[in-house]
C-alpha positions as a Markdown table, in Angstrom:
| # | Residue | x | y | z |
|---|---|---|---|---|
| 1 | Unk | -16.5 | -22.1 | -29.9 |
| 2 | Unk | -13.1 | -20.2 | -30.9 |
| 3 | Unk | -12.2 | -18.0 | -28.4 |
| 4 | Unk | -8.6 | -15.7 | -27.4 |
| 5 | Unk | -6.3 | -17.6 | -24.7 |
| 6 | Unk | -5.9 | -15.0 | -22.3 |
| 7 | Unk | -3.5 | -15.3 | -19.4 |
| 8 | Unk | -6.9 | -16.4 | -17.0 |
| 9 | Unk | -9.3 | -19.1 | -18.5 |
| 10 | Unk | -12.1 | -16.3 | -17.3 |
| 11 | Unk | -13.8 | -16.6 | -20.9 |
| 12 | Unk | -13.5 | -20.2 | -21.8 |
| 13 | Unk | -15.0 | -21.5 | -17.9 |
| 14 | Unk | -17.8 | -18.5 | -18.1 |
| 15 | Unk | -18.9 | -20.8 | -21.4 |
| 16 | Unk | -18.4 | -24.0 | -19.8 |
| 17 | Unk | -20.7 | -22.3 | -16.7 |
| 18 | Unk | -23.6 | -21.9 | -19.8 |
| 19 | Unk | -23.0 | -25.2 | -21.7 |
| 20 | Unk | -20.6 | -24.8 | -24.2 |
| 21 | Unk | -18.5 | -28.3 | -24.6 |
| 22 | Unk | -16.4 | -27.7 | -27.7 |
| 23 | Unk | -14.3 | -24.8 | -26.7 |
| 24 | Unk | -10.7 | -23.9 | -28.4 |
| 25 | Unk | -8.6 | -21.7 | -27.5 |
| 26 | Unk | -7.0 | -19.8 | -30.4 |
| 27 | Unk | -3.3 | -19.0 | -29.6 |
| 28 | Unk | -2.0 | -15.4 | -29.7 |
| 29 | Unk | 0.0 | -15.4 | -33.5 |
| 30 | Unk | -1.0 | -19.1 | -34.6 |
| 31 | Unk | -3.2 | -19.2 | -37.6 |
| 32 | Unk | -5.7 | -21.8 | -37.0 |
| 33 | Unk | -7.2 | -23.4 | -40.0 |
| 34 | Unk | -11.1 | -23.5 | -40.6 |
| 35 | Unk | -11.2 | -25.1 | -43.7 |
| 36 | Unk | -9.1 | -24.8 | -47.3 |
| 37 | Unk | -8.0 | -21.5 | -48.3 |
| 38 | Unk | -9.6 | -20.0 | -44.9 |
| 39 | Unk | -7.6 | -19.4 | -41.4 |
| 40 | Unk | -8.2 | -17.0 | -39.1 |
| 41 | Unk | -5.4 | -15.9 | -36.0 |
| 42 | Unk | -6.1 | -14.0 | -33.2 |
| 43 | Unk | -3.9 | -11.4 | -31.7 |
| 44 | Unk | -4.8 | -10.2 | -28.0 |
| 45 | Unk | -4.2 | -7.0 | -26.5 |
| 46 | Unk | -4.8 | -4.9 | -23.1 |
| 47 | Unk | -4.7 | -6.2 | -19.6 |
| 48 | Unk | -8.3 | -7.0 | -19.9 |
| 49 | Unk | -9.4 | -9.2 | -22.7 |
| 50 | Unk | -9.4 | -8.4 | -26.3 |
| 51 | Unk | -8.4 | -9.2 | -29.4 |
| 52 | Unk | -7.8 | -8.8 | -33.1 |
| 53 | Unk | -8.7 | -11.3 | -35.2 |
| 54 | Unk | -7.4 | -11.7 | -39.1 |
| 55 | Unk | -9.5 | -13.6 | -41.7 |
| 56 | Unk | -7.6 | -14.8 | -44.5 |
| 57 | Unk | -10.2 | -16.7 | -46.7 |
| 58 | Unk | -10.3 | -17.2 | -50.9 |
| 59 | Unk | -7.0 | -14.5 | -51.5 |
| 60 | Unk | -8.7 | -11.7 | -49.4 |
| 61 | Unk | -7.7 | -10.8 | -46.0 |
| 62 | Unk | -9.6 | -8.9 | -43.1 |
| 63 | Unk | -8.3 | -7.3 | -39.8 |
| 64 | Unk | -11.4 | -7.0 | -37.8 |
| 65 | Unk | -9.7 | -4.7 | -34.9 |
| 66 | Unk | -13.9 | -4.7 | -33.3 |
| 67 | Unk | -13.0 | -2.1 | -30.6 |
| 68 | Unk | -9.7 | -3.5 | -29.8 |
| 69 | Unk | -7.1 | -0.7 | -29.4 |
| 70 | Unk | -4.0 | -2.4 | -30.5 |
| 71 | Unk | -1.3 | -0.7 | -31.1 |
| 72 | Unk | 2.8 | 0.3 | -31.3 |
| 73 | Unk | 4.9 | -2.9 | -31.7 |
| 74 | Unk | 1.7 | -5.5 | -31.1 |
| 75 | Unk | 0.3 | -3.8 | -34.3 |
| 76 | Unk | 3.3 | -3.9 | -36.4 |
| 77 | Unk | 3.8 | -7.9 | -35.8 |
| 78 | Unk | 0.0 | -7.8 | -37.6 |
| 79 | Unk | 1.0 | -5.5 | -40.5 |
| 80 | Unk | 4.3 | -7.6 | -41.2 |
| 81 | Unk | 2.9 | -10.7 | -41.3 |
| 82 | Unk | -0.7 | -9.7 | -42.8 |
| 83 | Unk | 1.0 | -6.9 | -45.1 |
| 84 | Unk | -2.0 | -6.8 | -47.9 |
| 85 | Unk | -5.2 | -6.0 | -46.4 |
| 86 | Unk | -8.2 | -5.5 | -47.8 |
| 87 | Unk | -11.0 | -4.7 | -45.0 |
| 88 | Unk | -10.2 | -3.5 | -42.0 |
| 89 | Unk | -13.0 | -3.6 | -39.7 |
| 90 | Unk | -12.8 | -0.9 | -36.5 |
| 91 | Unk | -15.3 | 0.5 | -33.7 |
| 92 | Unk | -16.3 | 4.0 | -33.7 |
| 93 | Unk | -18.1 | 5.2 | -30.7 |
| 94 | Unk | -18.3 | 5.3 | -27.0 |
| 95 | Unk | -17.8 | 1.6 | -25.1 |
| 96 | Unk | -16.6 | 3.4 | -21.6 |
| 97 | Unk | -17.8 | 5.7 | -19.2 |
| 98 | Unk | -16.3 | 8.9 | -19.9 |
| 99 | Unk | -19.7 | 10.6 | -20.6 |
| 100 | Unk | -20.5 | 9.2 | -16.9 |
| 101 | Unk | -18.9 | 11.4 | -15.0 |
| 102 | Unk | -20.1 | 14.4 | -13.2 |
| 103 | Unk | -17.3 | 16.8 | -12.0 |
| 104 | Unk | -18.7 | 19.2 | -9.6 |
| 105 | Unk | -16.4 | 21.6 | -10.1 |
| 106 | Unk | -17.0 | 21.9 | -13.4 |
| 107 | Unk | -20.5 | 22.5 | -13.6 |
| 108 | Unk | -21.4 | 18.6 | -14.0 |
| 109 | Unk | -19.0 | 18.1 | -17.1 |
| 110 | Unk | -17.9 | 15.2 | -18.7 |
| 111 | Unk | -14.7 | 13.9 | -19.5 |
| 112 | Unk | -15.1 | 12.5 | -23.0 |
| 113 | Unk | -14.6 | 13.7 | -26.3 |
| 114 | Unk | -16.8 | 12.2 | -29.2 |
| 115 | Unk | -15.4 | 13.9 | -32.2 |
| 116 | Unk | -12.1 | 11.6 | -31.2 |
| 117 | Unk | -13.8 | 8.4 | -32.3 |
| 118 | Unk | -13.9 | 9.5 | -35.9 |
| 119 | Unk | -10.6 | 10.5 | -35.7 |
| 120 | Unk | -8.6 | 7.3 | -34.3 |
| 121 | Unk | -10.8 | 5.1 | -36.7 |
| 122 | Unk | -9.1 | 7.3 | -39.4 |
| 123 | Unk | -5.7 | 7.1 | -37.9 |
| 124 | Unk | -5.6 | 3.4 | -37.5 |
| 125 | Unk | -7.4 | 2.6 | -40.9 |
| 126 | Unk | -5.3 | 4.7 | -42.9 |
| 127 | Unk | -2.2 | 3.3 | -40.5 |
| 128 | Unk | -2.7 | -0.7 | -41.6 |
| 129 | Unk | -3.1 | 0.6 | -45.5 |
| 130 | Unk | -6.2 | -1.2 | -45.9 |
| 131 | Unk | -8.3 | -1.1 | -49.0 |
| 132 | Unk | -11.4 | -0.4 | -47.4 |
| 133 | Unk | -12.1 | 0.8 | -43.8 |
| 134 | Unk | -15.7 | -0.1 | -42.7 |
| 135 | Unk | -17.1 | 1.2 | -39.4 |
| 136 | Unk | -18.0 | -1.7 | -37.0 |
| 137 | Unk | -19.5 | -2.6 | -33.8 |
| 138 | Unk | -20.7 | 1.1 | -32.8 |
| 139 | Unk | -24.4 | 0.1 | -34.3 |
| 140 | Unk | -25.8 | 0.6 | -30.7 |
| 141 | Unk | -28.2 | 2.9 | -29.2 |
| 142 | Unk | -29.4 | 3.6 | -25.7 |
| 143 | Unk | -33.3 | 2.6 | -25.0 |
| 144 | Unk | -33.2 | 2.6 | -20.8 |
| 145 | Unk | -34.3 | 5.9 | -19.0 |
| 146 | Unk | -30.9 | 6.2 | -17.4 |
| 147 | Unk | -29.5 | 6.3 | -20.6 |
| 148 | Unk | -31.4 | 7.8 | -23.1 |
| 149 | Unk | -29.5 | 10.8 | -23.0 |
| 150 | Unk | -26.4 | 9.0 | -25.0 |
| 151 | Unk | -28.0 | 9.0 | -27.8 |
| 152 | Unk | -27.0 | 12.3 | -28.7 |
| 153 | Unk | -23.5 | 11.1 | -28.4 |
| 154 | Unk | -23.4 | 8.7 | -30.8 |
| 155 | Unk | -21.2 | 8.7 | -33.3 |
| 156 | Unk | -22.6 | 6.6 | -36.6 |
| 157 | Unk | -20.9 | 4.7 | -39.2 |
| 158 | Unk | -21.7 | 7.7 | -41.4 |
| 159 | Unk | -20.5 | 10.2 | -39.3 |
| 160 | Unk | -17.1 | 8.3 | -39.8 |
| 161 | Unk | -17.4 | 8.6 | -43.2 |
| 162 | Unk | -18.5 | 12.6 | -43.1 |
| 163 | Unk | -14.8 | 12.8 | -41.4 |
| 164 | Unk | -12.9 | 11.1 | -44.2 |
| 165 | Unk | -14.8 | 13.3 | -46.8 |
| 166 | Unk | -13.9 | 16.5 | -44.4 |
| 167 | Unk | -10.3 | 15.3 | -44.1 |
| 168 | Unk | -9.8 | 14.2 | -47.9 |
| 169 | Unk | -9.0 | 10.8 | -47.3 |
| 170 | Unk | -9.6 | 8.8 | -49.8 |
| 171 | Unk | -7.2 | 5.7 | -48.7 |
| 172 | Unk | -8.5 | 3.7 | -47.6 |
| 173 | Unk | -11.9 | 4.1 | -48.8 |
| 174 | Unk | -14.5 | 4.0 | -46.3 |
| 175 | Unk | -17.7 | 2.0 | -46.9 |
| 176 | Unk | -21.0 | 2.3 | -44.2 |
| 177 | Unk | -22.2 | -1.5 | -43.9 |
| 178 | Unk | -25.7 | -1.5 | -42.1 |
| 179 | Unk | -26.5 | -5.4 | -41.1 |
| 180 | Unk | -27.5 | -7.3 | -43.7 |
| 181 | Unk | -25.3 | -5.6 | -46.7 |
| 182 | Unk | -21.8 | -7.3 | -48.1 |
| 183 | Unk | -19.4 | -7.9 | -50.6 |
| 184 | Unk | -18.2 | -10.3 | -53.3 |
| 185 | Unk | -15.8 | -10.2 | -55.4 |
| 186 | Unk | -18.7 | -10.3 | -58.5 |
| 187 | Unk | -20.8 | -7.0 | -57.8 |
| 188 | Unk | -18.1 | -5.6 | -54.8 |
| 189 | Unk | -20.6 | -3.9 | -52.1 |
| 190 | Unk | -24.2 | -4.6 | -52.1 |
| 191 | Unk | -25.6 | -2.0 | -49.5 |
| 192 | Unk | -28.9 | -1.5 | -48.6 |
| 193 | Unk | -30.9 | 1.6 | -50.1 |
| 194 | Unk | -32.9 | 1.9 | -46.4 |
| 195 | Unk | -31.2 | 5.3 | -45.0 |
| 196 | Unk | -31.1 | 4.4 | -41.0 |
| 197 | Unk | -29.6 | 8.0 | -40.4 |
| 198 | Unk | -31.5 | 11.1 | -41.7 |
| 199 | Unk | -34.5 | 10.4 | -39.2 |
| 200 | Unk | -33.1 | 8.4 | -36.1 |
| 201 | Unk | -35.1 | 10.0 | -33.9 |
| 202 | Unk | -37.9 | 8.2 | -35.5 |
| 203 | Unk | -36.2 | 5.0 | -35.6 |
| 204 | Unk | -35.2 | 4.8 | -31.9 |
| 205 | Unk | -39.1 | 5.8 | -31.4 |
| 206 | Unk | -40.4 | 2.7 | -33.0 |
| 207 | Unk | -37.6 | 0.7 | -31.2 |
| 208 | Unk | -38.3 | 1.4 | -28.6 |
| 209 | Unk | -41.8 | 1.2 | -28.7 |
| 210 | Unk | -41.1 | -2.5 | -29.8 |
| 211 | Unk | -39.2 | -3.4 | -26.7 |
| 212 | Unk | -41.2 | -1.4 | -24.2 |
| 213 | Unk | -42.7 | -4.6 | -22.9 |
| 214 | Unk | -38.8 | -6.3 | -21.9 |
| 215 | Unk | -37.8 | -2.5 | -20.7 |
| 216 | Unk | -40.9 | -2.4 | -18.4 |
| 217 | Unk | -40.2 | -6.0 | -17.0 |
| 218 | Unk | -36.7 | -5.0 | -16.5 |
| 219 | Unk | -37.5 | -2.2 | -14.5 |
| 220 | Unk | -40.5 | -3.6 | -12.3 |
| 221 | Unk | -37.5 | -6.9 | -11.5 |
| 222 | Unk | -34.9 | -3.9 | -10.7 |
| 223 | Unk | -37.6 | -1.9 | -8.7 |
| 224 | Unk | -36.9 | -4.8 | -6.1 |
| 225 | Unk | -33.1 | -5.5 | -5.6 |
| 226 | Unk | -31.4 | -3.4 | -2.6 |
| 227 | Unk | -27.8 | -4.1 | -2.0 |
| 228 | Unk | -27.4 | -5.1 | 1.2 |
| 229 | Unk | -24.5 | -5.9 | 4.2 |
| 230 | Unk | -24.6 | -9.3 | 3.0 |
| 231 | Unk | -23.3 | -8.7 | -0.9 |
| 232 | Unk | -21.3 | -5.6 | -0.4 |
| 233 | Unk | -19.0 | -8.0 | 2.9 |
| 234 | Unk | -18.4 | -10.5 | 0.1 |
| 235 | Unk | -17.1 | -8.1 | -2.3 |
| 236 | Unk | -15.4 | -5.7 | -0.5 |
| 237 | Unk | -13.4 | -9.2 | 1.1 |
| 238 | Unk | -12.2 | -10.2 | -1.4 |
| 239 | Unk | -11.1 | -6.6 | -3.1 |
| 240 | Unk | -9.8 | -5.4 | -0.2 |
| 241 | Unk | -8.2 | -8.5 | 0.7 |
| 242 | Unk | -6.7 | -9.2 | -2.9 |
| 243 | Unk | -4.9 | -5.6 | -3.8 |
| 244 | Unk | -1.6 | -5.6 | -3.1 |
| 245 | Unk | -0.2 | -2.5 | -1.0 |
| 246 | Unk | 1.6 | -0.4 | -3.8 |
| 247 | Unk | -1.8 | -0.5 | -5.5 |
| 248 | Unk | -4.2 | 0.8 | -2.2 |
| 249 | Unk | -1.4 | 3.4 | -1.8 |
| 250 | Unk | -2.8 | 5.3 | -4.5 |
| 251 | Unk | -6.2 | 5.1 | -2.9 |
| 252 | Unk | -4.5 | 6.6 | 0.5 |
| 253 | Unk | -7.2 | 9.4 | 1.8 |
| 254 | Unk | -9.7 | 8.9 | -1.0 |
| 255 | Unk | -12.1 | 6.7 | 0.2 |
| 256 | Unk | -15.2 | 6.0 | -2.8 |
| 257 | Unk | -18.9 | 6.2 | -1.9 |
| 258 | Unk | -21.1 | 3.6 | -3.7 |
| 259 | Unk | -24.6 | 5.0 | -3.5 |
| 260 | Unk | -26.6 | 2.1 | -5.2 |
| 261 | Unk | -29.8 | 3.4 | -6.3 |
| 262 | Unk | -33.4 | 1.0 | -5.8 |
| 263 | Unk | -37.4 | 2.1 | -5.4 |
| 264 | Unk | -37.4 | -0.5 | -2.3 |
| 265 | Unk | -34.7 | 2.1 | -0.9 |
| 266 | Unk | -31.1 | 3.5 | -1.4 |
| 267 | Unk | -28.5 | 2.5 | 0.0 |
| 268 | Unk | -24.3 | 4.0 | 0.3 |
| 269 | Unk | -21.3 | 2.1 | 1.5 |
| 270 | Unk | -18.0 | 3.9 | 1.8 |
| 271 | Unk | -14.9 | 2.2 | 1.1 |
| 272 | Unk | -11.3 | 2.9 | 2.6 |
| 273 | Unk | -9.3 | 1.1 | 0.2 |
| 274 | Unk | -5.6 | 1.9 | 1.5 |
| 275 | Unk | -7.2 | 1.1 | 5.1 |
| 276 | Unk | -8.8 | -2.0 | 4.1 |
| 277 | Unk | -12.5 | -1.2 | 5.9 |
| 278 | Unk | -15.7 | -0.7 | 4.6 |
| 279 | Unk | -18.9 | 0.9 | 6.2 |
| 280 | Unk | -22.7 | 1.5 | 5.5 |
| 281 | Unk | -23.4 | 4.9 | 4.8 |
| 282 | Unk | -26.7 | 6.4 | 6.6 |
| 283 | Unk | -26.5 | 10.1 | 4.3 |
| 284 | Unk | -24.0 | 11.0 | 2.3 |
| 285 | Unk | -23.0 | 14.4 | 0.5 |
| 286 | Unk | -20.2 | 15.7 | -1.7 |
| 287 | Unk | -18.3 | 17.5 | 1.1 |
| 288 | Unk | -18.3 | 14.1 | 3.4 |
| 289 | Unk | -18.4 | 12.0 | 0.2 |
| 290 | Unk | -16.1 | 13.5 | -2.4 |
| 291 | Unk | -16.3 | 10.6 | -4.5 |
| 292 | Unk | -19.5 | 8.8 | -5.7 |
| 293 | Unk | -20.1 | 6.4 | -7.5 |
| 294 | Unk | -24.2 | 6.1 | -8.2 |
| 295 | Unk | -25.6 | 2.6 | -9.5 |
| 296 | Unk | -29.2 | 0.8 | -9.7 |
| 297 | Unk | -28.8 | -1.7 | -7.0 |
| 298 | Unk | -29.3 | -4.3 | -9.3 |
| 299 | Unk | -26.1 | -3.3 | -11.5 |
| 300 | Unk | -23.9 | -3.3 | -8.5 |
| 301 | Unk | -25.4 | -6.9 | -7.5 |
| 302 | Unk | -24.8 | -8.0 | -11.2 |
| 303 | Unk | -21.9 | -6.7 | -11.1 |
| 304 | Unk | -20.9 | -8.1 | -7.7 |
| 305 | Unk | -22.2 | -11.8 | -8.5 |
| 306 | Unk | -20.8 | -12.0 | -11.9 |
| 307 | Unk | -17.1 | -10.3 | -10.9 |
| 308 | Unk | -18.6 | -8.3 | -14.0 |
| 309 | Unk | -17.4 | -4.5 | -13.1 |
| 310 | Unk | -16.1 | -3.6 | -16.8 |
| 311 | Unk | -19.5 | -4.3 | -17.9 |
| 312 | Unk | -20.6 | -1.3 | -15.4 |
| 313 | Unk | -19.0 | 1.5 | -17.4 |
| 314 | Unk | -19.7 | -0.1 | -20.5 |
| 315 | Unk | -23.6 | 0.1 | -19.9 |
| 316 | Unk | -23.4 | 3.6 | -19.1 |
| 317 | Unk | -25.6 | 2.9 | -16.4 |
| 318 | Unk | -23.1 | 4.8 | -13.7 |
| 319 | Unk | -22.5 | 8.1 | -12.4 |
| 320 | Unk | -19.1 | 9.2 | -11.3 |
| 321 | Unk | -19.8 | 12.2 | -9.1 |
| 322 | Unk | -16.1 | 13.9 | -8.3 |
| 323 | Unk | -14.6 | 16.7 | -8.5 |
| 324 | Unk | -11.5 | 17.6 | -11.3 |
| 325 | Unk | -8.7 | 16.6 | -9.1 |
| 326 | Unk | -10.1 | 12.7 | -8.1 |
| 327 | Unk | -11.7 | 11.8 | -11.4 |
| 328 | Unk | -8.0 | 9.5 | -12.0 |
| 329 | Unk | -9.2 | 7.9 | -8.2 |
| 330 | Unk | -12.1 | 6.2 | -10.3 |
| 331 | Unk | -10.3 | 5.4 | -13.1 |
| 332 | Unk | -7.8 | 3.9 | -10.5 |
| 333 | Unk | -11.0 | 2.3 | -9.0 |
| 334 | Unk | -12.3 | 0.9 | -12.4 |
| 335 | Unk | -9.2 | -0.3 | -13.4 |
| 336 | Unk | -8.7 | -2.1 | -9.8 |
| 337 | Unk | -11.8 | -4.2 | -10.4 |
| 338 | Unk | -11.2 | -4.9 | -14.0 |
| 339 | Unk | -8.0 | -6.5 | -12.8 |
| 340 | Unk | -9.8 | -8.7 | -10.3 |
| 341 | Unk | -12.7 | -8.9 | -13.6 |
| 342 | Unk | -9.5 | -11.2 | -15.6 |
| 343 | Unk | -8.0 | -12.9 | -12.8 |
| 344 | Unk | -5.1 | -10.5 | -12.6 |
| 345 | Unk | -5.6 | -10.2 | -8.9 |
| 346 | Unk | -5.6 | -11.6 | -6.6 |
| 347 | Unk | -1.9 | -12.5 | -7.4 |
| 348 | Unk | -2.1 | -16.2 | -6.1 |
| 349 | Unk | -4.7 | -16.4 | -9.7 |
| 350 | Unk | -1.7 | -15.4 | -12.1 |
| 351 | Unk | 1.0 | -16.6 | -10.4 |
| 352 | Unk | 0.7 | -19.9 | -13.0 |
| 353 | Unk | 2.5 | -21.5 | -16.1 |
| 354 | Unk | -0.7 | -20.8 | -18.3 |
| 355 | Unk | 0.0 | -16.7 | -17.1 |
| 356 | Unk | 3.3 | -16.7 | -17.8 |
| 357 | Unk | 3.7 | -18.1 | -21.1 |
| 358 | Unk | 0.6 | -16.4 | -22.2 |
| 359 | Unk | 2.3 | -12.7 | -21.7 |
| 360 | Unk | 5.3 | -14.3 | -23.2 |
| 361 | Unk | 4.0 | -15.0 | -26.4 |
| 362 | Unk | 2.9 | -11.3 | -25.8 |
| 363 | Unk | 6.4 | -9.9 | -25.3 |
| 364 | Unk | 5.5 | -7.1 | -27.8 |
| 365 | Unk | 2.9 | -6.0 | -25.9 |
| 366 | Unk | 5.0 | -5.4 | -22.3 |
| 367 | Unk | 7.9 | -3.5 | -24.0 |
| 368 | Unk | 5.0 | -1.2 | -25.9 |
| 369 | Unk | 3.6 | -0.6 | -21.9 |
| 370 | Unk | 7.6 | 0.6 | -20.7 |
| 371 | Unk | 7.5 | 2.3 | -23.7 |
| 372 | Unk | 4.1 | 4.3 | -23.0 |
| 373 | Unk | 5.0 | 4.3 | -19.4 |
| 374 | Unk | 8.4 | 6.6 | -20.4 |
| 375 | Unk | 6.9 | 8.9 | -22.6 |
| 376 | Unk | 4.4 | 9.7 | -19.4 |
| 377 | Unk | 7.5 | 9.6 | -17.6 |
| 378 | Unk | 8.7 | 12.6 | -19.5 |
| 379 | Unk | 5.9 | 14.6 | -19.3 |
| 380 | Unk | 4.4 | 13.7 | -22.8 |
| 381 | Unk | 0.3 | 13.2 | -23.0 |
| 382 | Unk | -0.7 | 10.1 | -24.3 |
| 383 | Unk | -2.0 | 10.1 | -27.8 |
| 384 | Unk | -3.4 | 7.0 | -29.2 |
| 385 | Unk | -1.8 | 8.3 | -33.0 |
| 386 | Unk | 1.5 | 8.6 | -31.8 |
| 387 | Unk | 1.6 | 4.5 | -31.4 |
| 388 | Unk | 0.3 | 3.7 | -34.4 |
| 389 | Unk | 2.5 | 2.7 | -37.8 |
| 390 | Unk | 3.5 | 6.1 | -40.4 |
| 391 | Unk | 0.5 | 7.5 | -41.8 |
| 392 | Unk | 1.2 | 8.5 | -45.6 |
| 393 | Unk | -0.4 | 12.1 | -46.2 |
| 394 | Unk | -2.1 | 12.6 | -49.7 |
| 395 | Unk | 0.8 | 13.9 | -50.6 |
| 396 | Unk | 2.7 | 10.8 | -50.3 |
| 397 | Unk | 4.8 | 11.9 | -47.6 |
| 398 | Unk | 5.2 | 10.6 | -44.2 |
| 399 | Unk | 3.7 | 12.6 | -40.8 |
């Protein structure tokens, strides 16, 4: 198993925990050689793991960014030691929860924008001058009840490629790979001729029809779980124990609801971060409870047992219920557990050698943050484009 070395050893215990023997750790920058004429080297990025990994194999190089939103000086270290790429490989949908939330006060809107995915898998192609930009790891769909309704949201492979054609870019050149299709350098691409797009309806029909069995023993197990005193004291002992006091400052009068959802019965806890207390919850409402967060009982417990929160908003099985103003207290909430998630906090976990020279090797990366953390400082809106290398226009000039 190759995996990143992040500044915790989260990822490389989780696979001793299922078995895995031969792990190694692939140092951020060092090429690691697989075999002749074929190295790959990871580049990590973000507070919570992820990386980029380059493929250099038989004169061809890849840059498989996978949903990885690196970035500013990180980026450029990539581009000026990888400078002729020929694939780059990006997401292009949804992998958070911004289609989760429910603002009250805005007649139950969301907070996402999907058209944007299209758009920063454009910037960032044409940004590392790749030859070919190819849509990947957005080939998902949503098959539970609770989620079903994402589907409209999804934004395809060839909806990505529908924006290039709108936009006239035509470097790189974007190519739709379903699973299964490729290229050498003989015939180039060799795509399939089945068209998974026209009638998706009908294909998430049939999928779903063929994993209605697993769906239904999923929900008769979940039907069950109710979280209880028991899990929520262990978890809210060790978060409220573990964050520091500049960060439960920020949570100072906002208390968050957690209303976890079960047909054996619901249950709410209320949390005072900045006080450090908890307490179960006999009703709840949005005047007493201005900020819910609504779960199956058996995500929260999952996510409890496995110190797995990022995998909450990820599922889209969540519901942030808030109004305008406190929708940054979740996103101060989901960022709080995804810190305790990689062994950021508590402190006395990254207080280490390993921590240190890890971030050091990631220098780039910290001076990038101060950058960010200036511009916001200054009143500017965060953009993901205004990070990224020079884009050249058709023209051949530089915007």
């Amino acid at each position: 198993m190759l995996v990143p070395k992040t500044p915790d050893r989260r990822i490389y215990e989780d696979l001793k925990a299922i078995g895995c023997t031969r792990i190694t750790e692939l140092v951020h920058g060092k090429p690691y050689q697989i075999g002749p004429d074929f190295q790959i080297t990871s580049y990590q990025f973000g507070h919570f793991p992820d990386s980029a990994l380059v493929i250099e194999a038989d004169g061809k190089t890849i840059l498989n960014a996978n949903d990885c939103k690196i970035m500013g000086a990180p980026l450029k270290q990539i581009l000026e030691r990888h400078s002729n790429i020929d694939f780059v490989l990006r997401s292009h949908s949804s992998a958070n929860a911004r289609l989760c939330f429910d603002i009250v006060d805005r007649g139950g809107a969301h907070i996402d924008n999907p058209e944007k995915y299209s758009a920063e898998f454009a910037d960032f192609a044409r940004a590392v001058r790749a030859k070919y930009a190819i849509p990947f790891a957005s080939n998902n769909c949503y098959l539970h009840p609770e989620t079903e309704q994402f589907n409209r949201y999804l934004n395809l492979g060839i909806d990505v490629k529908r924006y290039f054609e709108a936009h006239g870019i035509t470097e790189p050149e974007c190519v739709v790979c379903a699973p299964g299709d490729g290229w050498n350098d003989d015939l180039g691409f060799t795509l399939t001729d089945k068209d998974w797009y026209t009638n998706i309806d009908e294909h998430l029909t049939r999928y779903k029809e063929a994993n209605s069995d697993a769906l239904k023993k999923s929900a008769q197990q979940e039907a069950r779980a109710v979280l209880t005193d028991t899990i929520m004291a262990r978890y809210a002992s060790e978060l409220l124990s573990g964050t520091p006091f500049f960060v439960r400052r920020l949570f100072r009068g906002k208390p968050i609801t957690l209303v976890a959802h079960s047909a054996a019965g619901d249950t709410a806890y209320e949390l005072d971060i900045f006080g450090r207390k908890w307490r179960k919850l006999n009703a709840w409402n949005d005047n007493d409870s201005p900020i819910q967060i609504h779960a199956s009982a058996s995500v929260f417990i999952m996510c409890v047992k496995q110190v797995n929160w990022n995998s909450l908003g990820i599922s889209k099985r969540v519901r942030f219920r808030v109004k305008d103003e406190d929708k940054k207290i979740v996103t101060y909430f989901t960022e709080l557990n995804d810190l305790f998630d990689c062994e950021v906090l508590p402190l006395s976990k990254s207080l280490n050698p390993r921590f240190v020279g890890v971030w050091l090797r990631r220098w780039r990366e910290l001076a990038l943050y101060l950058r960010i953390a200036a511009d916001l400082g200054r009143g500017r809106e965060f953009a993901y484009r205004n990070y990224l290398p020079l884009i050249r226009a058709r023209s051949g000039a530089l915007r």
